[in-house]
VOPAGU-2260 file (C-alpha; in pm, 1 decimal, decimal comma):
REM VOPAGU-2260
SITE   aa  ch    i         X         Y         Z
SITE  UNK   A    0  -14015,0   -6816,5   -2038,0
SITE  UNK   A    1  -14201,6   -7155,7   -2126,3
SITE  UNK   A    2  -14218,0   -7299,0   -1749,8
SITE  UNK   A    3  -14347,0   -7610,1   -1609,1
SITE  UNK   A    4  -14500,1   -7491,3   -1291,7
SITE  UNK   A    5  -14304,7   -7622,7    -997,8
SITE  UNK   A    6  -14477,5   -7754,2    -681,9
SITE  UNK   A    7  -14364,5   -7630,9    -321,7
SITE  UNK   A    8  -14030,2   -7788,1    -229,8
SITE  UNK   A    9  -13959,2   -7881,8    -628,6
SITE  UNK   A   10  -13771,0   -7652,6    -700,0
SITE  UNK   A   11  -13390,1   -7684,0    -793,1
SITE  UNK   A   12  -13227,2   -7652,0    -492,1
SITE  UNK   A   13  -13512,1   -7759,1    -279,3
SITE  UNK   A   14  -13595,1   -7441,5    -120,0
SITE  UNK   A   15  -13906,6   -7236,3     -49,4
SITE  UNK   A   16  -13784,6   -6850,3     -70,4
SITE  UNK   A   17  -14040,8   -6586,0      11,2
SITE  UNK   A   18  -13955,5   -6259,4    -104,7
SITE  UNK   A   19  -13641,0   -6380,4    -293,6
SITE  UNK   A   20  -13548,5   -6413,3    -633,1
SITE  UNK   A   21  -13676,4   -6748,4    -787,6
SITE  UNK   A   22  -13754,8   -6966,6   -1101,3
SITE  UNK   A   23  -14070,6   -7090,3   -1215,6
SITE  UNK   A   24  -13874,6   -7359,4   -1405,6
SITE  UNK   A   25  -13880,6   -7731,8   -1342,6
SITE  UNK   A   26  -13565,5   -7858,1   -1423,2
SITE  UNK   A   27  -13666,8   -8222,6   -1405,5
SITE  UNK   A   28  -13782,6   -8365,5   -1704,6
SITE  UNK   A   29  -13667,9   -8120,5   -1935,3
SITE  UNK   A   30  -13456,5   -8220,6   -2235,7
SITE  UNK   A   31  -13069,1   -8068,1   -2111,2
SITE  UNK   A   32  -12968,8   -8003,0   -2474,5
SITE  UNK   A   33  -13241,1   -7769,8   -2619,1
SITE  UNK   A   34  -13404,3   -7676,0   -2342,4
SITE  UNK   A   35  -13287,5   -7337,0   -2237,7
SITE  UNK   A   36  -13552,9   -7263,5   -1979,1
SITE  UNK   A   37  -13350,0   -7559,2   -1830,7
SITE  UNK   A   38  -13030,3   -7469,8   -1872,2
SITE  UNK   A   39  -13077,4   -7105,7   -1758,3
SITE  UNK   A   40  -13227,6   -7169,6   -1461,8
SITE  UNK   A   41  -12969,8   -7423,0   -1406,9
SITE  UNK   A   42  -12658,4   -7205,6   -1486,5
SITE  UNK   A   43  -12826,0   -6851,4   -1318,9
SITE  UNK   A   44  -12856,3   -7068,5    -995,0
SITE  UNK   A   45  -12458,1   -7234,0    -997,1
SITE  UNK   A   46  -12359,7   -6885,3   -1123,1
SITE  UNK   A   47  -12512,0   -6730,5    -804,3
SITE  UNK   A   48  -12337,5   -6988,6    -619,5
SITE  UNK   A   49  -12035,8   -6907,1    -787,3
SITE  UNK   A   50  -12010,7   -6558,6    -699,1
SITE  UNK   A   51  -12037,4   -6636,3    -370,1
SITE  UNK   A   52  -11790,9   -6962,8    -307,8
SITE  UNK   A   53  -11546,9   -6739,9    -481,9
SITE  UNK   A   54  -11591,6   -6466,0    -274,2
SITE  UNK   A   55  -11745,1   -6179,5    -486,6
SITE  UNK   A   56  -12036,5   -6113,0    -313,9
SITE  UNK   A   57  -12192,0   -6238,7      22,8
SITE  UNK   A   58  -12525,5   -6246,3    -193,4
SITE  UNK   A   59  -12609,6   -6297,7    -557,8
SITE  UNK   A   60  -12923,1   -6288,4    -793,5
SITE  UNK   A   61  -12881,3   -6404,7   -1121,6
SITE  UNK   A   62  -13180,2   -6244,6   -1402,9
SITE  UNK   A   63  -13147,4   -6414,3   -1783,9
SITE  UNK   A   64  -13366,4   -6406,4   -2069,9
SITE  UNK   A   65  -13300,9   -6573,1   -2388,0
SITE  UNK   A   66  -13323,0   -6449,9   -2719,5
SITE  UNK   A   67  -13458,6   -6654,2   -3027,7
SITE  UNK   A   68  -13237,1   -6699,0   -3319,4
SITE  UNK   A   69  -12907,9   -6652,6   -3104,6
SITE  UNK   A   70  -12633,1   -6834,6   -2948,6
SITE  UNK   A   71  -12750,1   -6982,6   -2593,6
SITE  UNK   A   72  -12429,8   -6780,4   -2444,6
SITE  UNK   A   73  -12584,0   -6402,3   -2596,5
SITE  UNK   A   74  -12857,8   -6378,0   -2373,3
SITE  UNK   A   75  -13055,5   -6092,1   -2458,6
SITE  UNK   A   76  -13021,8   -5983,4   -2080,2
SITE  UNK   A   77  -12772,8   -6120,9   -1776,1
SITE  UNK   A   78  -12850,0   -5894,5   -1479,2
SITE  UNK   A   79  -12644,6   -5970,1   -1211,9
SITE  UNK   A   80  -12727,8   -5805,2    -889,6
SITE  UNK   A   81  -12442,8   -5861,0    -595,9
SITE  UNK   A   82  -12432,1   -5767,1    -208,4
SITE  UNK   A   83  -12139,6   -5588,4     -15,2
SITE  UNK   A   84  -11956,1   -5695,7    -344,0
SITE  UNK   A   85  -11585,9   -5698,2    -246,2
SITE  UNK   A   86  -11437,1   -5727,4    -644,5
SITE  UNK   A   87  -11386,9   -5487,3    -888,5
SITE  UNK   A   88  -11679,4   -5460,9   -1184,8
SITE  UNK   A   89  -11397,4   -5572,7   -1412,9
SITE  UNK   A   90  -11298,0   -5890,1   -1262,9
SITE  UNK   A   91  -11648,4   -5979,7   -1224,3
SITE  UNK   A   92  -11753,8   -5917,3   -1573,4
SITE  UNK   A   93  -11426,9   -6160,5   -1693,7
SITE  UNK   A   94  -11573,9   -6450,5   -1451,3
SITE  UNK   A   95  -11903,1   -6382,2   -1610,5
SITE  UNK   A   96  -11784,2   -6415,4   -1953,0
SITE  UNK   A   97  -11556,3   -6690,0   -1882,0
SITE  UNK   A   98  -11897,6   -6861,1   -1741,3
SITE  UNK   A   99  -12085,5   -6777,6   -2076,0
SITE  UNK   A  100  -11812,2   -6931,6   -2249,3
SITE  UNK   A  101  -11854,7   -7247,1   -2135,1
SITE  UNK   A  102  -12231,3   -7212,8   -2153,6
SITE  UNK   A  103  -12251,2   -7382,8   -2463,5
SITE  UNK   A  104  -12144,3   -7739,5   -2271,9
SITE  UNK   A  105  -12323,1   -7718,8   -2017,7
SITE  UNK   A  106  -12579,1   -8002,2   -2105,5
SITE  UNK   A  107  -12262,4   -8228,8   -2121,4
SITE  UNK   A  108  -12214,0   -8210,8   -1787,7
SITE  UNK   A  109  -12577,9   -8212,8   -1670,2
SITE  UNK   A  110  -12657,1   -8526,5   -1910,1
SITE  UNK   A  111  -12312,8   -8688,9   -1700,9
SITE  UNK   A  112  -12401,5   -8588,7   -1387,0
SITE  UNK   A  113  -12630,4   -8811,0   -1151,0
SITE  UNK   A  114  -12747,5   -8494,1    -985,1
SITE  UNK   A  115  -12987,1   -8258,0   -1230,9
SITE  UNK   A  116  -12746,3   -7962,3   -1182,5
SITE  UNK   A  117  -12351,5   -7955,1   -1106,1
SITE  UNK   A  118  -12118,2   -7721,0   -1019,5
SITE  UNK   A  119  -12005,3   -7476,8   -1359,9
């Protein structure tokens, strides 16, 4: 991952998290359309959130790694790791995908967004 090292309390949402799951990725600054560092780290983190709001798991980790050459929504790895999850493995894997779909447009909303992430 190219990263920007992010200072204490920089980080997307803010937070310091020992012993948790987190990017190295600044997210301000970056450019939102070719950027995927960005973008990941922006959709693994609202994706995590998503899980959760929508009451698949009471915890989520989002893992993705990019592959050169290919289509921002084929990562070459989306590990998705969920606590006490409560849904079946199929109607989490259609959220997913339905998520990935709309990958691609993501930088439309950030770029129209006053925050530097939103909602997916």
């Amino acid at each position: 991952m190219d990263d920007g090292q992010v200072g204490r309390g920089n980080r997307l949402d803010g937070l310091i998290t020992p012993y948790r799951p987190v990017s190295l990725e600044v997210s301000a600054g970056k450019n939102q359309i070719g950027h995927v560092g960005k973008i990941y780290s922006l959709f693994a983190f609202e994706l995590s959130k998503a899980n959760v709001t929508n009451a698949l798991a009471e915890e989520a980790s989002v893992y993705i790694v990019s592959q050169i050459g290919k289509p921002i929504n084929q990562p070459q790895l989306l590990d998705i790791r969920l606590k006490n999850q409560s849904a079946h493995n199929t109607a989490i894997e259609e959220f997913v995908q339905a998520k990935l779909d709309c990958l691609p447009t993501l930088w439309k909303i950030i770029i129209n967004s006053k925050k530097n992430y939103v909602a997916i």
